[in-house]
N, C-alpha and C positions, 0 to 999 in steps of 0.2 A: 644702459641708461636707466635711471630712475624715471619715474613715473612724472616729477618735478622739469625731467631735462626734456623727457619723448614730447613735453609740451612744448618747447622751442624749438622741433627740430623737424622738417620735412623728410622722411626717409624715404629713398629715394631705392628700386630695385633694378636692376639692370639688364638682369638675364644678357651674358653675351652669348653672341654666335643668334640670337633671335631677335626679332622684327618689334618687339613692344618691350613697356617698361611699368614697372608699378611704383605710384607715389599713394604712401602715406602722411595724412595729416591732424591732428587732434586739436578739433578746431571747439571750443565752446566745449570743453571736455567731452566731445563725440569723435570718434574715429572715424576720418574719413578716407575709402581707400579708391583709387582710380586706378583704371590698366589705359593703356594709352599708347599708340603706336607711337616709334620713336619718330618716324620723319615727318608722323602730323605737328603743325602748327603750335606753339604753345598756347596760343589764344584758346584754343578752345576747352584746355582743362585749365585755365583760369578762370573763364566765363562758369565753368562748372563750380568750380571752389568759391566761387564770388555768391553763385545761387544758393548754396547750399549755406554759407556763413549767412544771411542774409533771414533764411527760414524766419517765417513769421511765428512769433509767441501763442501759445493756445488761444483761442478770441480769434486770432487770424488780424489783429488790430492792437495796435500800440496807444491806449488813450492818455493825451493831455492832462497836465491840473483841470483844467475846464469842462473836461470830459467830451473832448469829441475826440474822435478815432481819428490816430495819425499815420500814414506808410509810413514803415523803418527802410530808409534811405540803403541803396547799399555798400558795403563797403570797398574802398579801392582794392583792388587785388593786382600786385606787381611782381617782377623778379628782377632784382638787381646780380651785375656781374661779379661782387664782393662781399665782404663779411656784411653788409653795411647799405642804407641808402647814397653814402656818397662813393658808391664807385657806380657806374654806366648803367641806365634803364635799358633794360633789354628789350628789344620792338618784339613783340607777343606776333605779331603780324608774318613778320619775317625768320624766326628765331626757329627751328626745329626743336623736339621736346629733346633731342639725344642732346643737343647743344645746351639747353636752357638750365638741363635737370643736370649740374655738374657740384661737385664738390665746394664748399666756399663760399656759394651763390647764397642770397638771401631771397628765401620768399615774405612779402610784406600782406598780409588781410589787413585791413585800417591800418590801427595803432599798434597790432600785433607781430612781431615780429619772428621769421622761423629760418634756423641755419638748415641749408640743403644739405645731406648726408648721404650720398652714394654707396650702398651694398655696403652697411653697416654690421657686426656679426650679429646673428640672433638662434636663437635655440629652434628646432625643428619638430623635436621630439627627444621625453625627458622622462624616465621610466625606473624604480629597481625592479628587478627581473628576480621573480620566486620570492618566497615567503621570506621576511624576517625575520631570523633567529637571534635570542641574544646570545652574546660569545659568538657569532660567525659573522666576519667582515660582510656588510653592505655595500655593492658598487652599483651608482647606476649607470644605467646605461643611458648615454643622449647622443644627439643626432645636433650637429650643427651647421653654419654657414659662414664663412669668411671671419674664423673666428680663430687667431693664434694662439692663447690659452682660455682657460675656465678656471673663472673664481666661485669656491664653494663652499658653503655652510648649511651646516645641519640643527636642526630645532626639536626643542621639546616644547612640551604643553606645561607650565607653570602652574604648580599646583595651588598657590597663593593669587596669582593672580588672572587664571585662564587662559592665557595670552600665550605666544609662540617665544619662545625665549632662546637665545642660539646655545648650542652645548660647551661647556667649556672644554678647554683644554687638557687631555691629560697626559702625564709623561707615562703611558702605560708601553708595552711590547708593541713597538713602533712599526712592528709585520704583523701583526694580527695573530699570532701564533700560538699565542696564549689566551687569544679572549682578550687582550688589553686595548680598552677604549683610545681608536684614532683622536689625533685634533678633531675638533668639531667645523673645522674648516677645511679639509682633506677629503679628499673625492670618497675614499672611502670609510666606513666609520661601523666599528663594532660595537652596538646595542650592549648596553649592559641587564644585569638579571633584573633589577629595580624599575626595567622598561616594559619589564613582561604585561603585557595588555595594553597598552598605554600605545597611541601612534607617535612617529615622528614624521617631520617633514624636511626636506633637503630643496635647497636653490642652488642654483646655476645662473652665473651671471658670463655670458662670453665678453671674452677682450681682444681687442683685435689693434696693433702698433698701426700706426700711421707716422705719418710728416708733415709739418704743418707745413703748405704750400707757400706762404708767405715767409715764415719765418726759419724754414728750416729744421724747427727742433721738431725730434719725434716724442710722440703720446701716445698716452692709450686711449681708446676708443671704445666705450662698453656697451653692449647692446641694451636689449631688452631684460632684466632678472625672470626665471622663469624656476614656479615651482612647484614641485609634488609630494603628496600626503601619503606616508606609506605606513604600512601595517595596518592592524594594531602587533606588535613586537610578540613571539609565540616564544614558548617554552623549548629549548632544543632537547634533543632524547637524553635519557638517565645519564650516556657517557657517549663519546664521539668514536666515532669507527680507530681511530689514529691513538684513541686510551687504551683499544682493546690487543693492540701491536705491541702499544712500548709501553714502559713502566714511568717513562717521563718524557717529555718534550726532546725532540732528535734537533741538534743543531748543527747549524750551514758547516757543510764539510770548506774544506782547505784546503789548496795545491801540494800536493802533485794529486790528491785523490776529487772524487766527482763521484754523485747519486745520480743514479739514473733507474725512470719509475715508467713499468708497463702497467694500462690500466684499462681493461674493459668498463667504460662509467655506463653501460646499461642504456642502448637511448628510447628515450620515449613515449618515439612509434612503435615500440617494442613492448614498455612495459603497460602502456594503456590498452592494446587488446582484449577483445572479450577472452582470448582465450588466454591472456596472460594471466588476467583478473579471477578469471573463473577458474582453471586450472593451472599453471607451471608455477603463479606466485598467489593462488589461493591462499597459503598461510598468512601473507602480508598485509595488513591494513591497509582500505582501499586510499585512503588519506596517503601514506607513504611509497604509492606506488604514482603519485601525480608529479611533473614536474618541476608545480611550485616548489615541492618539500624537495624532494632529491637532488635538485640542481645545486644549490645554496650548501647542502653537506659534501657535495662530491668537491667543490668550490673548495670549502674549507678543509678538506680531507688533502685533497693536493698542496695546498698555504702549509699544511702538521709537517708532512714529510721532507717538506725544504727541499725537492729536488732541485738539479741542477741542471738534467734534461728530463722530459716528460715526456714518455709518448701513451697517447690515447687513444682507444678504439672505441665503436659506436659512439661519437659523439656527432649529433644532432646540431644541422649548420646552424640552426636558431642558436642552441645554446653556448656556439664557440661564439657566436656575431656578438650576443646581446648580457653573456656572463665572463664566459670563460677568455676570450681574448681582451675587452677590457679590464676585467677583472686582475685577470695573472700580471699583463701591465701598469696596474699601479702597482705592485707588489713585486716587480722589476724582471718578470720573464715575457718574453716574446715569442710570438709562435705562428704558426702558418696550418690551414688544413686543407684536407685533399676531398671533395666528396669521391664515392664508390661512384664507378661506371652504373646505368640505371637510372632508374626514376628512384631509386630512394634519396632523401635529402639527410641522410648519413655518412658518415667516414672517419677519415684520423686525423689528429691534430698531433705535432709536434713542439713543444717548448720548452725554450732554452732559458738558462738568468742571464741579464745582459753583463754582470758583472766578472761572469765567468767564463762565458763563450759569446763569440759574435757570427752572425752568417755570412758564408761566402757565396754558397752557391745553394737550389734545390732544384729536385727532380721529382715528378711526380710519375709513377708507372701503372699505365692501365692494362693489367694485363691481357686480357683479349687481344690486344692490338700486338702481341706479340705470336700467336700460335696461329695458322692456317684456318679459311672460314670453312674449309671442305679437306676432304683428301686427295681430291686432285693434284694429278703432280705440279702443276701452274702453282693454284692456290697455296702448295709447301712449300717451293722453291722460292714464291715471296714474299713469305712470313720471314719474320728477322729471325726466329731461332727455328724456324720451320722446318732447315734441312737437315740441321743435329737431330730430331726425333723423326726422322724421316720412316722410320721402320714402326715406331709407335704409332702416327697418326694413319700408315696404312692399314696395321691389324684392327686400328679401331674408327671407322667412322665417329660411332657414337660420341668420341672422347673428341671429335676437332668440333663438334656442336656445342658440348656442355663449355669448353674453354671458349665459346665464342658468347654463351651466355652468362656463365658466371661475372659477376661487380667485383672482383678483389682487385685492388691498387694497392702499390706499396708505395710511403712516401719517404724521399732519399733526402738528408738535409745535411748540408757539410760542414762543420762548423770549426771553427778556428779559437785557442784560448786567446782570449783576452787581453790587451798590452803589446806592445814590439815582441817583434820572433827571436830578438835577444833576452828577453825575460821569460823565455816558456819553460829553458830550463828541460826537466823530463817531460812535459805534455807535447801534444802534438795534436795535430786536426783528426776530428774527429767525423766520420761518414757514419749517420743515425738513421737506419734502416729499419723504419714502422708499417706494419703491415697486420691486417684482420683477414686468415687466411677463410675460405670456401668451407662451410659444413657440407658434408654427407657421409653415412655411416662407410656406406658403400666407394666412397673417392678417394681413398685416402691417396691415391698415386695421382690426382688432380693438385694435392695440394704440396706434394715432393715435386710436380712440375714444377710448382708456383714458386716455393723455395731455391728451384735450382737457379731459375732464372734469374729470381732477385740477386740470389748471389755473383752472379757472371753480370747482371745488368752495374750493380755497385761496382764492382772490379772498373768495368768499363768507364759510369761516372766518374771513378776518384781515378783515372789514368789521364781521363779527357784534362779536367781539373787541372793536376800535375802539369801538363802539358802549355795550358794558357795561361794557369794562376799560378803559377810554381813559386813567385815570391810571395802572394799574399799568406801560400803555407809554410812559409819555410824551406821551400824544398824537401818535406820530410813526407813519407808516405801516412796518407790516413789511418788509422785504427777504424775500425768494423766494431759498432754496436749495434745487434739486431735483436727490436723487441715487435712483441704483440701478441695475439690470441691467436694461436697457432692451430685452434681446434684439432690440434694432435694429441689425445689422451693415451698415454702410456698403458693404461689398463689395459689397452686392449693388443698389448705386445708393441712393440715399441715402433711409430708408425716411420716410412721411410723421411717423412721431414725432418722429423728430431734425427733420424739416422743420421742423416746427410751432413745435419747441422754439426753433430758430436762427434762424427769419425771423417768426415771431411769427403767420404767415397759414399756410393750405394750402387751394388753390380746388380745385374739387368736380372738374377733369380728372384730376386729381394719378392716377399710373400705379397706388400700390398701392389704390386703389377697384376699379381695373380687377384686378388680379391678383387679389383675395378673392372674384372673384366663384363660383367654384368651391368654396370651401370650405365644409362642412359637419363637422358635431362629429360624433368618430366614422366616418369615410368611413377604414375602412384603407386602401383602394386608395391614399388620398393620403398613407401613413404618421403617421396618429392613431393615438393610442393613446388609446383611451379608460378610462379606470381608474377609472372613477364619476365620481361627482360631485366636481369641488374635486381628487381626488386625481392627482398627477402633472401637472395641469396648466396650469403654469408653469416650463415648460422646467427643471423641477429635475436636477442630476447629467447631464445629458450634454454639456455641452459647450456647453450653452446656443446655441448655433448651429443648432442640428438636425441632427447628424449623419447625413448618409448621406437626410435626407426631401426635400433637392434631387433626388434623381435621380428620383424618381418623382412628383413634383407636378409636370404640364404646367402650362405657363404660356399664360393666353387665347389664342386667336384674335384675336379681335376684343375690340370695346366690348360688344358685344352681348349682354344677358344678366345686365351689369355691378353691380355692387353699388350704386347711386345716390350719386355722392359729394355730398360736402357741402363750401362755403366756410365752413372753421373758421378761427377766430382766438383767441390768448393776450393774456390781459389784462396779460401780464408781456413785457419786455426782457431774453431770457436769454443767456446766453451759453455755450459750452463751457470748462469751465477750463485746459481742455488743446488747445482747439483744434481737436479731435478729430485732432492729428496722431500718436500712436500707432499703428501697425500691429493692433495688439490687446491684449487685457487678458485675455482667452479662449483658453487654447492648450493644446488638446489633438489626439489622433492625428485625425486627418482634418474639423478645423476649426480657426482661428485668426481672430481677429477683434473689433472693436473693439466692446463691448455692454456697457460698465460708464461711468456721465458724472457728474461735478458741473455742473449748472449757476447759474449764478447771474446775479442781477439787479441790469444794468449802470446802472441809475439811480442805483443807493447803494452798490455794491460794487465793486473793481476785483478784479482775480487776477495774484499776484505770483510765478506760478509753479507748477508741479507737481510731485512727487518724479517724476525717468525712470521709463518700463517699463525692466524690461531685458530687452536683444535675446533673439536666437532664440538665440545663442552662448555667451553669459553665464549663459542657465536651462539649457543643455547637454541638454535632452531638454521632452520631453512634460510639463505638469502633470497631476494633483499629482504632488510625490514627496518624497523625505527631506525638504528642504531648503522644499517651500513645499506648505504643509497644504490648500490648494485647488486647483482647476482655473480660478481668477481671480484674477488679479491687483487689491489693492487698488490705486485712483485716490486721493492726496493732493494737494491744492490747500491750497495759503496762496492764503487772500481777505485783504481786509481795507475796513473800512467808506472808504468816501469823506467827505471833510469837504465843507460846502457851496461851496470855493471850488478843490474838484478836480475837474478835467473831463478830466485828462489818464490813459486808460486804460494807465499806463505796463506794468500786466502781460501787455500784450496786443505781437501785431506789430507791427513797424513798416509793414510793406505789407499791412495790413488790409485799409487803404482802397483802394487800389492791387487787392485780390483781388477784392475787392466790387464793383469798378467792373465795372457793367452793360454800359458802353458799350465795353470790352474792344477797345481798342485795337491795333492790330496790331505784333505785335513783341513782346507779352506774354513774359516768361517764368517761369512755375512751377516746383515741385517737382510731380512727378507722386506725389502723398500726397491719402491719401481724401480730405480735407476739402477738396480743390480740383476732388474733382466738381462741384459746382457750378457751378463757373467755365466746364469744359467743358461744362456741360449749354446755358448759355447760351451759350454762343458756339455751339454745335451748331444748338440752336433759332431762332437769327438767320441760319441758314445758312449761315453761316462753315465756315472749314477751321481746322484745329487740327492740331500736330505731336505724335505720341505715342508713345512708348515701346514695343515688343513684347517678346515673348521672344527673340528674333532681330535685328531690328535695326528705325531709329526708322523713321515712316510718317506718310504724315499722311491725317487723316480728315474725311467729312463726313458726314451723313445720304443715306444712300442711298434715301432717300423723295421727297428734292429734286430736281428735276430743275435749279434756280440753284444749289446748293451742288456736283450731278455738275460740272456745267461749270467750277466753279472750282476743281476738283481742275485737270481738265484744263489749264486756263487757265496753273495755278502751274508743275504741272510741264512744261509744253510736250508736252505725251503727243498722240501723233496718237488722233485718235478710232476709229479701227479697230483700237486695243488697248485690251480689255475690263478692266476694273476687279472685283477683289475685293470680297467683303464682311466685314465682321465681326461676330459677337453674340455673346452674353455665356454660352450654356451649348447644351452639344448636343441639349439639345428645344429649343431652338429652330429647328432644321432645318426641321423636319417643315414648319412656317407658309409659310418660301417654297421649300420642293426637297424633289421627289417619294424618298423613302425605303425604301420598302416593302416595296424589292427587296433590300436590302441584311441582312444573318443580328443578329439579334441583339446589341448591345450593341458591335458596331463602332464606333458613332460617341463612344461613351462611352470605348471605348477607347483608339481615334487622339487626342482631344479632351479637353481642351487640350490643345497644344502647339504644335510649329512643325511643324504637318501644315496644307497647304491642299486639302481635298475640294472633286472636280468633279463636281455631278448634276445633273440634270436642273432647271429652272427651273418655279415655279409662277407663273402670270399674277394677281398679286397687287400692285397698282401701289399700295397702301396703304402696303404697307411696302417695297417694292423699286418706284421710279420706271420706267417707262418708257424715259424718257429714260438709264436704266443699261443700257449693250452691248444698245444696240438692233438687234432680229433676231438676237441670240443666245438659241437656247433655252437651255442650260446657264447656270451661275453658282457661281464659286468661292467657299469658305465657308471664314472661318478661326473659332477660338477661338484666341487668344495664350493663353499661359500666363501672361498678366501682370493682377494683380488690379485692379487702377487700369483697365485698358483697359477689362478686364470690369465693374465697376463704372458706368463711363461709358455704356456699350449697356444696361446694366440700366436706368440711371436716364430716357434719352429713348427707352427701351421699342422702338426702333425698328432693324434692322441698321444699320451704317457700311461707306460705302465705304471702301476703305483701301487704299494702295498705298507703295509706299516712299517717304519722305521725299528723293530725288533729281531731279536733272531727266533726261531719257530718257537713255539710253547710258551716264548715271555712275557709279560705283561705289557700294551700299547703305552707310548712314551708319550708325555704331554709336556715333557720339558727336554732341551737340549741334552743336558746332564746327564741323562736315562737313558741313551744309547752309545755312549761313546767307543765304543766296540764296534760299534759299525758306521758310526762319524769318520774314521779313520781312515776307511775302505773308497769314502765317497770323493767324490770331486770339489764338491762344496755340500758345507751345511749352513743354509738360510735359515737365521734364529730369528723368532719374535717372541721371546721368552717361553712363559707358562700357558697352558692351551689350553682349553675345555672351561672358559668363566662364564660359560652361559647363565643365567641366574636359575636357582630351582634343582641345579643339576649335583645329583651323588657322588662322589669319587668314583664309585664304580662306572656311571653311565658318563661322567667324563673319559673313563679308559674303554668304554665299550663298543668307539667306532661308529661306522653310519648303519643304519637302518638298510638291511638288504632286502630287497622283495624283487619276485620271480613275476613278470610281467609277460611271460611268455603266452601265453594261454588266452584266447579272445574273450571278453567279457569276464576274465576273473584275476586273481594273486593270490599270492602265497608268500608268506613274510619264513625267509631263510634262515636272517639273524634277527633280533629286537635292534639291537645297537640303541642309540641315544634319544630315538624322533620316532618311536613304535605308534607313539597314539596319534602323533598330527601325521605321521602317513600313510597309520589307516583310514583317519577322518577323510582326508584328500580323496584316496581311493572311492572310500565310499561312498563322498559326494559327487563323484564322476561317473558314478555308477557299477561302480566291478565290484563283485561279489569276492568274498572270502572262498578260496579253495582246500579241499581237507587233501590227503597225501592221495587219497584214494580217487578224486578226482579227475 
């Protein structure tokens, strides 16, 4: 209602299912508002409206021409039962307020007349939510009441004549996807560059249908116009995170194909931390880490990529309530979120376009509520998957605690294409399984539970589905998309979740069984943080990696001890949509790493590609910052359905099969890229040699556990046996397992390590992991860490050191490109290339071929440098800043 109409009209509040009611009325241009029991009397909020119309003028006296003081009379106050005085005076006496206060009714002050209006729509609360950018659609958010739709207009400030002037129309990119200016009457509306500094304002007027009681015809009913001043309109960053992906705007895919987008958007309560602030996103402007600025770009960053499903981790319930589910809905997707188990007010959101899918069903899974709260045999037997890990939750107490603390939820949404199940043609329903799995460096077999489950719990849902909905799907089986932050980084050997996920098995040896078996919830020594229950823990805001909790989680001994693994298997054929060949999606100051996946299911879906990460170069620092509102990078995949007579996975590699091949023929050659761990795992565990890459120059390797893989190092390079062979592993607690340490000051080895440093100690008698058969009757034993992540990854994953020596035959010069040894590329299992080696800056051809820096660490409080190699002066600065003395030979 206008301002014009609210003056004719008694609005009338109803509150049902409670005992009172509220009447407004703008009498003498004053608002007058009353609460009033319903079964009181009407007489007595007449008597009150009649006092109040009545109020005496300033003086307190009305004076005459004549000037004496006269009482202002007061006026009738009635309610009739019609539009009108000629329908029935209602007895005030007799008449209850629920009866009186009805639609239709006329209240009459004197000569003024007022139509009665029961629970008419009116605005509640009317907001936009985060900074205004121009180029990035504005939605606001509001709150209303009995209101069927919302009429809306946006304003500028006229610079001619001051005044609030509505914006016009433009036929600009009608999704906001380009920055083109909405109608100026559309809920939503993109600021143009011309508005930089400058505010606007947007109204909201609700409508709400009615019928007219008498006559039958229905109207619209408008409430109150309600409005808010936003900005002033800010400058958005140099180039949008979505310019720094693609070379041009990505448009809405087509049937039979569909986008679908994982994205950790960063929330918060995460990134507002002192510790966030101060250290994990120090680099980032403290302005860019608020979630005025962040929201608004992650907003528009999701609008760039036109997915078709979205699914989203750490998102913040405020900002799916008050941006992101309004927001995506004018823009035509719909979506549902799950919070985490806990007190945090974070979780996932999933959303679909309505144009292209519709829902049938969702599930939300908390998973605690599936694992045993002890290890009582009670408490397994009625857990729902309690009795299948029956032998795991007895080896480990600890492990039925942390699954009863951990917040991870996975949320299950079923969705159906669009139109009659006689136009779907090759698609079919779709089961969208999102999920933010549990950090800890230490858990990694916490979060292969987590995965197993989901997959056996989806199974389940889309059976149940089937079973009751079977026509709303078609009768066709669902396809399996399974996205999220899987905080499983490949670097560190390839964790059993992605196992699970890529080879469909994982048997009960698998290494992270063995690496969990240490882990307890809450142990700070292993850097937990325990922050109650649910809260913080799901590696939220840091880097999702675990910053800085490698250095102090030792890694087993032994078996012994061991978390009891288990042979799991998926009922699904999944695949990575990207192949997991990314370096990472995670990059912040002191982690970088791949932990965000779509996968999907190769039975009925093919993948025709991914939007690139972009490089380390291209994002020019540390996430988050101006330019990209999280510390992750969205994964998009174009899938698209399979028809029954396609079997050709054209989105996939040509040398798939070629990678896959178990029987890893000799002469292999690879890119040395995480996702062909595997290939060396196997070629390792067959005993094989393999050529690899360092920081320094190539080598090739084998299980230094073997005493047939030592010989066939030897064998390859023609190496006399009376020259002792290297080792390698993957992180400097690993030392400790085979070479005596103890002697050595504090945090030396953390500091020499990684790099092109090879440390000489003392040898422990440990023929588990270091063969016999390696420099036999030598007590010592050289120790490298390369500084290359592929290597390290490789030792992570067959848990075991590698021998490693240079990829040449004796006497020849060290190779820094494939091409340089191919005389003994031949002999290997595989040779993982990543071209030309040694581009250190500053560095000689010679000290590119010169190898690591060897120093004799044997000796308490001193060294002795064996070889120079490449890093002679920073690791004798190191040394000598720890305090060890230089040793002469005579020493």
């Amino acid at each position: 209602m206008s301002r014009l109409e609210s003056e004719r009209m008694a609005i009338v509040r109803s509150f049902p299912g409670t005992p009172s009611l509220s009447i407004q009325v703008q009498i003498a241009g004053k608002m007058r508002n009353l609460d009033r029991p319903k079964d009181e009397m009407v007489e007595k909020p007449l008597m009150r409206l009649q006092k109040t119309a009545c109020q005496k003028p300033k003086g307190g006296k009305k004076k005459s021409k004549e000037g004496r003081a006269e009482d202002v009379p007061p006026p009738a106050v009635s309610l009739y039962g019609g539009p009108d005085d000629s329908f029935p005076l209602l007895d005030p006496a007799t008449t209850s307020n629920e009866m009186a206060w009805r639609d239709g009714h006329t209240l009459k002050v004197g000569d003024a007349a007022y139509e009665v209006v029961v629970d008419p729509p009116f605005v509640e609360r009317l907001l936009v939510h985060g900074s205004v950018f121009a180029g990035v659609p504005a939605v606001p958010y509001v709150e209303t009441a009995d209101a069927d739709r919302i009429e809306w207009q946006w304003y500028r400030i006229s610079p001619e004549t001051d005044d609030w002037v509505p914006c016009a129309v433009d036929e600009g990119d009608d999704d906001g996807g380009d920055g083109g200016e909405r109608a100026g009457s559309s809920r939503s509306f993109v600021p143009r560059q011309s508005d930089i500094g400058n505010k606007l304002m947007v109204s909201c007027t609700p409508v709400q249908r009615r019928v007219n009681t008498v006559t039958n015809e229905p109207y619209d009913l408008k409430g109150f116009t309600s409005s808010v001043v936003v900005g002033p309109v800010v400058a958005p960053p140099v180039s949008f995170a979505s310019a720094g992906r693609s070379s041009r705007p990505l448009s809405k895919t087509a049937h039979p194909e569909f986008r679908v987008m994982s994205y950790n958007i960063l929330a918060d309560q995460y990134a507002s931390t002192d510790r966030a602030k101060d250290v994990l996103f120090a680099h980032c402007p403290s302005e860019c880490l608020e979630s005025q600025y962040r929201r608004p770009l992650v907003f528009k960053e999701i609008l760039d990529y036109k997915p078709d499903v979205a699914c989203l981790q750490e998102v913040d319930a405020s900002a799916f309530d008050m941006l992101l589910r309004p927001g995506l809905l004018e823009f035509g997707m719909c979506g549902v979120y799950t919070n985490k188990a806990g007190k945090v007010k974070e979780g996932s959101a999933t959303f679909w376009r309505e144009d292209r899918f519709r829902v049938v069903d969702t599930n939300d899974m908390e998973m605690r509520r599936y694992f045993p709260k002890d290890a009582s045999k009670a408490s397994i037997d009625a857990a729902p998957l309690g009795p299948a890990l029956r032998l795991m939750f007895e080896s480990s107490p600890a492990l039925c605690e942390a699954l009863q603390k951990v917040g991870t939820i996975a949320q299950l949404t079923l969705l159906v294409p669009s139109g009659p199940v006689a136009a779907w043609g090759a698609a079919r329903p779709l089961c969208v399984v999102n999920t933010h799995l549990f950090f800890h460096y230490a858990a990694p077999h916490i979060r292969t539970i987590h995965v197993w489950a989901m997959l056996h719990h989806a199974k389940e849902f889309i059976d149940r589905c089937l079973a009751v909905r079977g026509d709303e799907l078609g009768h066709r089986v669902p396809s399996v998309v399974f996205c999220g932050d899987l905080n499983s980084d490949i670097n560190d050997g390839i964790p059993g979740a992605v196992r699970l996920l890529e080879s469909g098995a994982l048997d009960k040896g698998y290494w992270d069984w063995k690496f969990g078996k240490d882990f307890a919830w809450g142990n700070a020594a292993r850097g937990e943080e325990d922050q109650g229950e649910g809260e913080g823990a799901d590696g939220g805001g840091g880097g999702g990696g675990g910053t800085g909790a490698a250095d102090i989680v030792p890694r087993p001994d032994d078996a012994s001890g061991a978390v009891a693994g288990m042979d799991l298997t998926s009922p699904f054929a999944l695949r990575s949509a990207d192949g997991m060949e990314p370096e990472f999606t995670n990059y912040v100051r002191g982690f970088q790493g791949l932990l965000d996946y779509v996968w999907y299911d190769t039975d009925h879906i093919r993948a025709n590609g991914t939007l690139p990460i972009p490089t380390k170069e291209q994002l020019g620092g540390y996430l988050p910052c101006a330019q990209y509102p999280s510390d992750h990078l969205a994964v998009v995949a174009d899938l698209a359905f399979r028809s029954d007579d396609d079997n050709d996975d054209s989105g996939d590699s040509g040398d798939r099969d070629e990678e896959n091949d178990t029987t890893l023929r000799s002469g292999l050659n690879l890119p040395a890229v995480y996702k062909n761990v595997a290939q060396a795992e196997t070629a390792l565990l067959q005993g094989r040699v393999i050529a690899v890459p360092t920081d320094t120059i190539y080598g090739i390797a084998a299980l230094a556990s073997s005493s047939k893989a030592i010989q066939a190092i030897y064998d390859i390079k023609r190496r006399d046996h009376t020259k002792p062979l290297a080792v390698c592993v993957a992180d400097h607690h690993d030392i400790p397992n085979i070479c005596h340490v103890k002697h050595l000051p504090n945090d030396l080895l953390s500091s020499l390590l990684p790099g092109p440093v090879t440390v000489i100690l003392d040898r422990k008698n440990d023929s588990k992991r270091v063969s016999d058969a390696l420099n036999p009757g030598v007590d010592a034993l050289a120790v490298r860490i390369p500084d290359f992540p592929f290597l390290r990854a490789v030792c992570r994953q067959v848990q075991t050191p590698l021998a490693l020596t240079s990829a040449n035959l004796s006497g020849e010069q060290s190779p820094v490109h494939t091409s340089e040894f191919g005389h003994i590329a031949e002999r290997c299992a595989v040779v993982f290339d990543h071209g030309a080696l040694g581009q250190r800056p500053n560095l000689s051809d010679a000290l590119k071929r010169a190898g690591s820096t060897i120093v004799d660490l044997r000796s308490p409080g001193g060294f002795r440098i064996v070889r120079e190699g490449s890093a002679l002066e920073e690791t004798v600065g190191i040394l000598v800043r720890k305090g060890l003395r230089f040793l002469a030979d005579g020493d």
